[in-house]
C-alpha positions in Angstrom: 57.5 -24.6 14.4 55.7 -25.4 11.0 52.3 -26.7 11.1 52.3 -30.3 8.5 51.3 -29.4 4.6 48.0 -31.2 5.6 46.5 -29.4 8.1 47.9 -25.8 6.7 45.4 -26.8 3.5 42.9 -27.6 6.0 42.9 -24.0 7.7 43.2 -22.3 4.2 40.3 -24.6 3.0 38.1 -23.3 6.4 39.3 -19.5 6.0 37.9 -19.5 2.4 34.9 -21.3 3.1 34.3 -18.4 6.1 35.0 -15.7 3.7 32.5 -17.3 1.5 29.7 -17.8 4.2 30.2 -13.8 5.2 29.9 -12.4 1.6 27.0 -14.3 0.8 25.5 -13.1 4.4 26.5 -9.5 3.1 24.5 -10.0 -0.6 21.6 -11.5 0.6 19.5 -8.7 1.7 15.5 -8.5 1.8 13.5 -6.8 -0.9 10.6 -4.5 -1.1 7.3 -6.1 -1.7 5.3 -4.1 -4.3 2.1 -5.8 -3.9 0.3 -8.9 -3.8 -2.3 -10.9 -4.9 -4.3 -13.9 -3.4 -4.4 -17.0 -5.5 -6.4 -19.0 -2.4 -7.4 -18.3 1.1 -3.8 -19.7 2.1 -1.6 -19.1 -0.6 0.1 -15.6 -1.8 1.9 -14.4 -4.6 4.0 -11.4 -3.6 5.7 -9.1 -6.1 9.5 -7.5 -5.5 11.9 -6.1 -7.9 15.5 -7.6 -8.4 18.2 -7.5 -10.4 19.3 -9.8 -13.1 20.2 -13.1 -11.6 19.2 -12.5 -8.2 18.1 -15.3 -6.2 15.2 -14.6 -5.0 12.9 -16.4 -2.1 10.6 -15.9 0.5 12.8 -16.2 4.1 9.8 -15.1 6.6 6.2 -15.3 7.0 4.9 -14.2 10.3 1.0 -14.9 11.0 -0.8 -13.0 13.7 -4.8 -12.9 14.0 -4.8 -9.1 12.4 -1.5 -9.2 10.2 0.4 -11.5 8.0 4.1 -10.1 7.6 6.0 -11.4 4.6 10.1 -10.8 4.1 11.6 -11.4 0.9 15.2 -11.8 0.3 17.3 -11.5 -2.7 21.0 -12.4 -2.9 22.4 -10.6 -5.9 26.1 -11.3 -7.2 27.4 -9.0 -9.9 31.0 -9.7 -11.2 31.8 -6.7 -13.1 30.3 -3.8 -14.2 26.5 -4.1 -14.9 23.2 -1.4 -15.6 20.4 -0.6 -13.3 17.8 -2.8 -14.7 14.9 -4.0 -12.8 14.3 -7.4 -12.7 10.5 -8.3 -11.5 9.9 -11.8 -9.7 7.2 -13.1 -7.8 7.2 -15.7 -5.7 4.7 -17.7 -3.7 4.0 -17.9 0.4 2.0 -20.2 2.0 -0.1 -19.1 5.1 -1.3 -21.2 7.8 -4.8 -19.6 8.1 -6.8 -18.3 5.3 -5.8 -14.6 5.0 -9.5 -13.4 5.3 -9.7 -9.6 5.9 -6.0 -9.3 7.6 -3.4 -6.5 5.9 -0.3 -8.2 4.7 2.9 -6.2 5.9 6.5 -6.5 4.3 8.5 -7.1 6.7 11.8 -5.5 5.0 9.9 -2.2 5.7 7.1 -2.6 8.3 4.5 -1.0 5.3 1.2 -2.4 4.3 1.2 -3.9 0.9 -0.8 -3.3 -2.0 -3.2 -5.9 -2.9 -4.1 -6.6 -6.5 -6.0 -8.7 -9.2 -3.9 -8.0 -12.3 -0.4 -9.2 -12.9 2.6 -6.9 -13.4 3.2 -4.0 -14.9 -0.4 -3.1 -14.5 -0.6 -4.0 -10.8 -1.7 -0.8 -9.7 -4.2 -0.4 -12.8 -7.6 0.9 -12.2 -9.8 -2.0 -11.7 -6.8 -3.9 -10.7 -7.3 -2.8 -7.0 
């Protein structure tokens, strides 16, 4: 027994939208922070490196009274061929208590981040620290 023409497109429309879901779920993965810097007592800017065209965002800020942890995710989609090129991109997380003296971990790799005054590529600058 055949199912109708109707619901046959149906199925075929839900298996590709599943496929879909699953490789974007496979892409997105979280980034290394390399540092960040303190724009006001509740607001971060965090620096990660991509590649070209990566959607980049910050998934995951977790606040306790002596740690902030901050995961960044990136969902890159190459079609074809492409180079090894380093994208940088920071983007912004909002705290909900000033961030005081408390160490700011990346949550992709449980390491404390670098905190800086000078903007990239110089981030790690003398004087910058």
């Amino acid at each position: 027994m055949r199912l109708p023409r109707v619901r046959r497109r149906w199925i075929t429309v839900a298996v590709v939208l599943l496929l879909v879901i699953v490789a974007v779920r496979l892409l997105d993965g979280a980034s290394w922070i390399y540092y960040y810097r303190v724009v006001d007592d509740r607001t971060l800017v965090v620096g990660t490196i991509t590649g070209p065209g990566a959607w980049t965002r910050v998934t995951s800020v977790t606040e306790t009274p002596a740690t902030v942890e901050i995961t960044v995710n990136s969902l890159v989609v190459q079609l074809g061929p492409g180079t090894a090129v380093g994208v940088p991109v920071e983007s912004v997380a909002t705290l909900r208590d000033p961030i005081g003296t408390r160490t700011v971990i990346d949550g992709s790799s449980g390491v404390p981040v670098l905190r800086t005054r000078c903007l990239p590529p110089a981030y790690s600058a003398p004087g910058c620290l």
